[in-house]
Backbone as a ProteinNet text record, in pm:
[ID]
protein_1_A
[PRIMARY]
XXXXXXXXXXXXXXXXXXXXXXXXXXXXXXXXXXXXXXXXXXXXXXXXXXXXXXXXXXXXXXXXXXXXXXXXXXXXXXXXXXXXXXXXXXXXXXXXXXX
[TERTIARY]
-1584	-1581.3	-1436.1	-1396.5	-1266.6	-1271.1	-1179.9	-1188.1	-1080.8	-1030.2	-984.5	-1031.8	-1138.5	-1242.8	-1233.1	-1249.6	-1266.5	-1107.4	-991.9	-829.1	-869.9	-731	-724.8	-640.6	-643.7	-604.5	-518.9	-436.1	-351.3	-345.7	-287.7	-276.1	-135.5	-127	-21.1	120.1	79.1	207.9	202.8	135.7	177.9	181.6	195.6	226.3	311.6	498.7	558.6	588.1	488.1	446	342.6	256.9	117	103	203.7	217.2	245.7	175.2	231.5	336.3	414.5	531.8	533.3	404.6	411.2	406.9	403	389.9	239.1	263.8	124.5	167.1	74.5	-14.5	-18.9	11.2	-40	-114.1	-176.4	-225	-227.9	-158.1	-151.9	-249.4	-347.9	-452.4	-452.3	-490.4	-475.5	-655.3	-680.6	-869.2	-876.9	-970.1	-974.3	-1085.1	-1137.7	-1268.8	-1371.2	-1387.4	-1473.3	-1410	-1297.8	-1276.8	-1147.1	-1131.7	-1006.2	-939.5	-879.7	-745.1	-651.5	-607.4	-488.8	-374.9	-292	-172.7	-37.3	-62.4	69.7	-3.4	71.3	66.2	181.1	222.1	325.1	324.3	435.4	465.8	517.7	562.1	683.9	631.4	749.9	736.5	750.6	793.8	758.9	725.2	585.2	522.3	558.5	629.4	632.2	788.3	865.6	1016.2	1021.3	938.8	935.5	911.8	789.9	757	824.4	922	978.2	1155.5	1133	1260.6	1240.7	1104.6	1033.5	1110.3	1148.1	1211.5	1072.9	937.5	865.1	759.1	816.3	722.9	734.3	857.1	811.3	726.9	700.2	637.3	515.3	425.1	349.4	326.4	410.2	330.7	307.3	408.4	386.5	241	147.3	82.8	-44.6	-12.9	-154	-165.3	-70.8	-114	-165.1	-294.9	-397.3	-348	-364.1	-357.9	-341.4	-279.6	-262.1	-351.6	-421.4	-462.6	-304.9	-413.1	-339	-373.5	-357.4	-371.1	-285.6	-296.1	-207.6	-172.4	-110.3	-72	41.4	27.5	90.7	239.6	395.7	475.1	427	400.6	426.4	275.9	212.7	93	123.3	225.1	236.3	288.6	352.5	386.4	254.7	175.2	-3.3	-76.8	-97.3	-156.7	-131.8	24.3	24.6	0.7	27.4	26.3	-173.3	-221.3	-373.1	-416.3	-401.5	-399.5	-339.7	-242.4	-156.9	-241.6	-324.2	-412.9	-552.2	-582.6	-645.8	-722.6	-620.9	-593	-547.7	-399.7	-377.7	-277	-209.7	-187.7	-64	-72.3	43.9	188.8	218.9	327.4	378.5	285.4	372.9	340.5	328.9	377.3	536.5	552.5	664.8	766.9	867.3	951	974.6	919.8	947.7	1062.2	1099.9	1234.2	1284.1
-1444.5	-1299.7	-1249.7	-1154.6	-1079.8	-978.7	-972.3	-901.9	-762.2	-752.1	-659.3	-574.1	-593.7	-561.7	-420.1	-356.9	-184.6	-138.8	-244.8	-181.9	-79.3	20.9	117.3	-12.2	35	3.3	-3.3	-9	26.9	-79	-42.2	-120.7	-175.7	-285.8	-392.2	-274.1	-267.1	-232.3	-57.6	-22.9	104.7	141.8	5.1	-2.3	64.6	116.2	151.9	286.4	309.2	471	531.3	466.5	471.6	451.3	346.8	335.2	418.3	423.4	524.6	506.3	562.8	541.8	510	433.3	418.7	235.5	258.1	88.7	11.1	-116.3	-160	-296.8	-342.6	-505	-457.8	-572	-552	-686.5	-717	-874.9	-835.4	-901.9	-886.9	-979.7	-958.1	-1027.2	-1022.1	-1138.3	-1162.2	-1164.9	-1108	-1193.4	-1248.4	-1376.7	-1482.1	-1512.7	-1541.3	-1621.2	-1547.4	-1401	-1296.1	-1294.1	-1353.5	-1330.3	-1309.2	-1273.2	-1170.6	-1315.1	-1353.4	-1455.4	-1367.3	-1363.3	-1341.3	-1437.3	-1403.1	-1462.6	-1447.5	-1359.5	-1280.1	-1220.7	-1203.9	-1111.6	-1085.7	-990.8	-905.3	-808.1	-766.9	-648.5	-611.9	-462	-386.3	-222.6	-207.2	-22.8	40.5	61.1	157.9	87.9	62.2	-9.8	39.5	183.5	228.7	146.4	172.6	148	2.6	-65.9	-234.6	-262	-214.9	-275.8	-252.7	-117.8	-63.1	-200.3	-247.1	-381.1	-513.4	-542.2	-696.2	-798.1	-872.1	-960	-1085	-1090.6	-1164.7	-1073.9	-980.6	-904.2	-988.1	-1069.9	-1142.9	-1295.5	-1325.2	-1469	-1389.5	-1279.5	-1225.6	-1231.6	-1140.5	-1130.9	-1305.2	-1392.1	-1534.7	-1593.2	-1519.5	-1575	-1475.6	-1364.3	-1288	-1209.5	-1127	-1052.9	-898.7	-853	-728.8	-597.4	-627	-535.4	-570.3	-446.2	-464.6	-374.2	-432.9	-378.5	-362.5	-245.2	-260.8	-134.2	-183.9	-170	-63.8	63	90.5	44	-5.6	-126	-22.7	-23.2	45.3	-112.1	-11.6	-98.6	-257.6	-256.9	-322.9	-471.7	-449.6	-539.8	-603.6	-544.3	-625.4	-739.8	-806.2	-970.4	-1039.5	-996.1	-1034.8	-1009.1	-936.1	-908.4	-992.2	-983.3	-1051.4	-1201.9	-1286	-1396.4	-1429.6	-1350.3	-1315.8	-1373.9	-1236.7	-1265.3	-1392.4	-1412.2	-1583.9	-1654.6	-1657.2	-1834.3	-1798.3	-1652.1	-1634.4	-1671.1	-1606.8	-1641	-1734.9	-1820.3	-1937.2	-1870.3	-1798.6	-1741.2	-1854.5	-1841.2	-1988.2	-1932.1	-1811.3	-1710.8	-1748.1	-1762	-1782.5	-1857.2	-2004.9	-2120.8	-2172	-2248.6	-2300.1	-2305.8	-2330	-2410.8	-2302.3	-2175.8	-2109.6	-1976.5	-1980.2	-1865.1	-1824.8
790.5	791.5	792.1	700.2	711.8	795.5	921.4	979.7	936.9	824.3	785.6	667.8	715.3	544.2	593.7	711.5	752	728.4	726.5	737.6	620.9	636.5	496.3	418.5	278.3	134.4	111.2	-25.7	-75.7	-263.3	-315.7	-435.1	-415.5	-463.9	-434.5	-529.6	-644.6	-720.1	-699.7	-630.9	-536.7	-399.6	-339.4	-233.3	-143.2	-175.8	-152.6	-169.9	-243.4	-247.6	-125.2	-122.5	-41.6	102	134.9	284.5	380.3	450.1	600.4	640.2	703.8	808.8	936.4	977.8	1099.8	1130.5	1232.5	1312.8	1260.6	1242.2	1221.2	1133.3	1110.5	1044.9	948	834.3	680.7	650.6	591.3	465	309.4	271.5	128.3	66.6	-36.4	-51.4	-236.5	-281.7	-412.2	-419.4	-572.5	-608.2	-650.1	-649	-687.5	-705.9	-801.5	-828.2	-755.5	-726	-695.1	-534.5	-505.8	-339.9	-326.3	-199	-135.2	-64.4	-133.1	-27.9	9.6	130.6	191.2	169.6	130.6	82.5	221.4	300.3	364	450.6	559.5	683.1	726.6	773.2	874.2	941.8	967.3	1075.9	1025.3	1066.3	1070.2	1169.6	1205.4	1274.7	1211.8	1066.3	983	829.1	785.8	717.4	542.4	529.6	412.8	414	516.5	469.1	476.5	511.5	503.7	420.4	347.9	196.4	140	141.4	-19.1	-19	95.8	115.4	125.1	99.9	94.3	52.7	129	43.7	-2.9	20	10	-162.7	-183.1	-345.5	-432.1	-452.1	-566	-535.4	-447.8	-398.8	-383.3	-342.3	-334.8	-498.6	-539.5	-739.5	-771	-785.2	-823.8	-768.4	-622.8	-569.4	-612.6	-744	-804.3	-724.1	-583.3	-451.4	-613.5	-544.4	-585.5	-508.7	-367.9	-285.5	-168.1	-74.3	72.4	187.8	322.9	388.9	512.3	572.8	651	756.3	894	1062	1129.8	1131	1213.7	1386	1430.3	1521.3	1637.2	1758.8	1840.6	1845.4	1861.9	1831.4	1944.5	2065.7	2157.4	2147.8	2039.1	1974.9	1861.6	1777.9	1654.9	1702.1	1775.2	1726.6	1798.3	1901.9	1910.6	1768.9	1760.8	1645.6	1547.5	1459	1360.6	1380.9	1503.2	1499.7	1535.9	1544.2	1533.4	1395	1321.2	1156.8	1075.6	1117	1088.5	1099.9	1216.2	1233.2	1194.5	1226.5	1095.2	940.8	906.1	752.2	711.1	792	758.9	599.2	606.7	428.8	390.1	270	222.4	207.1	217.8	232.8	381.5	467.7	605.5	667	605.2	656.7	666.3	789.5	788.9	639.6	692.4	552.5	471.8	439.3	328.1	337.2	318.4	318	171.5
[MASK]
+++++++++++++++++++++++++++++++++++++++++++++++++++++++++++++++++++++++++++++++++++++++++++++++++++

């Protein structure tokens, strides 16, 4: 079960338009073979000005990312939270080793 199936939306390549400005969780999710892989999870306290500076957009496009959900998250929960979603999802974006 995805537990982010109720998050709000967004489209991957209007992402940085669309995002809120507030604190919160994202998963970036590619489709695949009729299903939603999560590729990515993060944080940030202001979720519009994080995306529009990703240094992870192009490993996201290489990985087919569709679209992003995403949580509005009170600041003092996101590193619970995201490391929630991490074991989670398990996404191949944020495993060890990759920088």
């Amino acid at each position: 079960m995805d537990p982010t199936k109720n998050w709000a939306y967004v489209d991957f390549y209007y992402a940085d338009i669309h995002l809120p400005e507030t604190s919160g969780i994202y998963a970036v999710f590619a489709a695949r073979a009729g299903r939603d892989i999560c590729i990515y999870v993060g944080q940030s306290i202001n979720l519009k000005n994080r995306w529009s500076k990703h240094e992870r957009t192009l490993a996201c496009l290489r990985e087919g990312a569709d679209f992003i959900r995403f949580q509005p998250t009170q600041q003092e929960h996101l590193n619970e939270q995201e490391l929630k979603y991490i074991h989670h999802f398990e996404p191949v974006l944020n495993r060890a080793g990759l920088g």
